[in-house]
C-alpha positions as CSV (number, residue, x, y, z in Angstrom):
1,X,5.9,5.8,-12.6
2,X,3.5,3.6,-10.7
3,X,3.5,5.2,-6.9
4,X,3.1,2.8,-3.7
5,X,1.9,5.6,-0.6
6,X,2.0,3.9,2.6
7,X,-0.1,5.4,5.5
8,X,0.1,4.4,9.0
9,X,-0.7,5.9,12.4
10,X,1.8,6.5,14.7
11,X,1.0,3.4,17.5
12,X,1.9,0.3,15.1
13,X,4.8,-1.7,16.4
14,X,5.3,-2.5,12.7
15,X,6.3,1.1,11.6
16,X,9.7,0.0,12.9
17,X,10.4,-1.9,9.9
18,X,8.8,0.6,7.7
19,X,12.1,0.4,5.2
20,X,11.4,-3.3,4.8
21,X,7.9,-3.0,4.4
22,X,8.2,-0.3,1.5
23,X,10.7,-2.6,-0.1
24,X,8.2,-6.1,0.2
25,X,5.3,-3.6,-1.6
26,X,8.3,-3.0,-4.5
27,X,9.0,-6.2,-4.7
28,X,5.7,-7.2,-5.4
29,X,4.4,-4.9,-7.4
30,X,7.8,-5.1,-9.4
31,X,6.5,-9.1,-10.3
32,X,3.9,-8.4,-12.3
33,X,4.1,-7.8,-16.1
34,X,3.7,-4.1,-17.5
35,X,5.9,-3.1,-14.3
36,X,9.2,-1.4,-14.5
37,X,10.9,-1.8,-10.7
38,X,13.0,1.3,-11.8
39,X,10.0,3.4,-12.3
40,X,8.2,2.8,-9.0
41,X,8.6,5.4,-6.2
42,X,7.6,3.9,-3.1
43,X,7.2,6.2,0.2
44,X,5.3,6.9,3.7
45,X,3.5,9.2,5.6
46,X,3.1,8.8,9.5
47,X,-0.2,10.1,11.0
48,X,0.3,11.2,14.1
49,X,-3.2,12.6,14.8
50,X,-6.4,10.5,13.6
51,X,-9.6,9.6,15.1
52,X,-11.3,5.9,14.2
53,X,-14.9,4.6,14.7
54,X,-16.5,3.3,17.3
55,X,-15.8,0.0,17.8
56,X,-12.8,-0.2,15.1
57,X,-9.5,-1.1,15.8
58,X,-7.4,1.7,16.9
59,X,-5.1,1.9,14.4
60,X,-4.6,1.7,10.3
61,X,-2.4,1.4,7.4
62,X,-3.7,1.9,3.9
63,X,-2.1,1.8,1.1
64,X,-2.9,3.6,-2.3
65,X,-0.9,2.3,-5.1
66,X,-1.3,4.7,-8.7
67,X,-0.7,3.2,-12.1
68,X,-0.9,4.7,-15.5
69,X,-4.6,3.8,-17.0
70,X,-4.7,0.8,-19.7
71,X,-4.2,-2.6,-18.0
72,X,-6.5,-5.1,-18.0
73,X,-8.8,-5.4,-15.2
74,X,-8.1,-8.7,-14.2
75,X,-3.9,-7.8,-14.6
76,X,-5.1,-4.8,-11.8
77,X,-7.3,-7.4,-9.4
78,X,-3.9,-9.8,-9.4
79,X,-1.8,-6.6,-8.1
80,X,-3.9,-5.6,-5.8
81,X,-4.2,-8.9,-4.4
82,X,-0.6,-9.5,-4.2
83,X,-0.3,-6.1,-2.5
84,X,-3.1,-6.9,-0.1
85,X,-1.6,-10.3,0.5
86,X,1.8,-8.1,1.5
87,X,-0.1,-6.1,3.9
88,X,-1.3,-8.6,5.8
89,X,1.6,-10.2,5.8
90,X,3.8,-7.1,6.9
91,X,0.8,-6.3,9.9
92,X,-0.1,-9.7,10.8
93,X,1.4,-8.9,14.6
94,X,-1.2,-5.8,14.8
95,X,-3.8,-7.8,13.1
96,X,-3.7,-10.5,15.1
97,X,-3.9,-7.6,18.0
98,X,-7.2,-6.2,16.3
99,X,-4.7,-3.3,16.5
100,X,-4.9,-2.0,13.1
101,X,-7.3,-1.5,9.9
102,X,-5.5,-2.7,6.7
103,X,-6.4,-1.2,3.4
104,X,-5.4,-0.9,-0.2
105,X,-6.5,1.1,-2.9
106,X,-5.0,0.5,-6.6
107,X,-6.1,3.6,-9.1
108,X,-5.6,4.9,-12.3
109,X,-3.5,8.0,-13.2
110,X,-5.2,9.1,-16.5
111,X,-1.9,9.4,-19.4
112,X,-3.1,13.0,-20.5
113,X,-2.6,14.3,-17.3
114,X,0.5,12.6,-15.9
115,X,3.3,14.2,-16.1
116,X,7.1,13.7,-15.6
C-alpha cells in the first residue's frame, strides 16, 4: 500500500523518462525491509501551471511517498534517503542546470483510517 506521487512541472528534460524514473523510486523503496514491491502504487502528475520564488530555480519535482504508521524512525530516515538519493540521481541533468527544486516528503498513513 505504500504510495510513491511524483510531481514535476512541465519544462524538465527529464520527464521524458518519467516510466524509468517511477520504476528507480520502486525499486528502491521495494529494498527496504517491511516493503512489499507488489503493494506499492507508484504514479505522476504533470504541472503544467506553477509559479516559483524569486530567485529559485524554475522548475521542481517533489516527491511524497505515504506508508502505513509503525516503523521505526530511523527504518523511515534510511527510505527517505535512498529515495532522495534517487532523485538526485534521476534530475542530476536539471540540477546541474539550477533548473529544478528536488524534494521528498515520506509520511504516515494512520492504519484506522486507511482503507483498501
Amino acid at each position: 500500500m505504500p504510495h510513491i506521487h511524483l510531481e514535476t512541472t512541465s519544462d524538465l528534460e527529464e520527464n521524458a523518462k518519467l516510466p524509468d524514473i517511477l520504476e528507480a523510486l520502486t525499486v528502491a523503496l521495494a529494498g527496504h525491509e517491511t516493503i512489499a514491491s507488489k503493494a506499492i502504487k507508484s504514479y505522476h502528475t504533470l504541472r503544467s501551471v506553477w509559479v516559483m520564488g524569486e530567485g529559485a530555480p524554475a522548475g521542481f519535482a517533489h516527491c511524497e511517498v505515504a506508508i502505513l504508521e509503525g516503523r521505526p524512525k530511523e527504518l523511515r530516515h534510511k527510505m527517505a534517503t535512498t529515495l532522495m538519493d534517487v532523485m538526485r540521481e534521476q534530475f542530476a541533468e536539471s540540477l546541474a542546470n539550477n533548473a529544478v527544486s528536488v524534494t521528498l516528503e515520506l509520511r504516515e498513513m494512520d492504519k484506522d483510517t486507511y482503507q483498501k
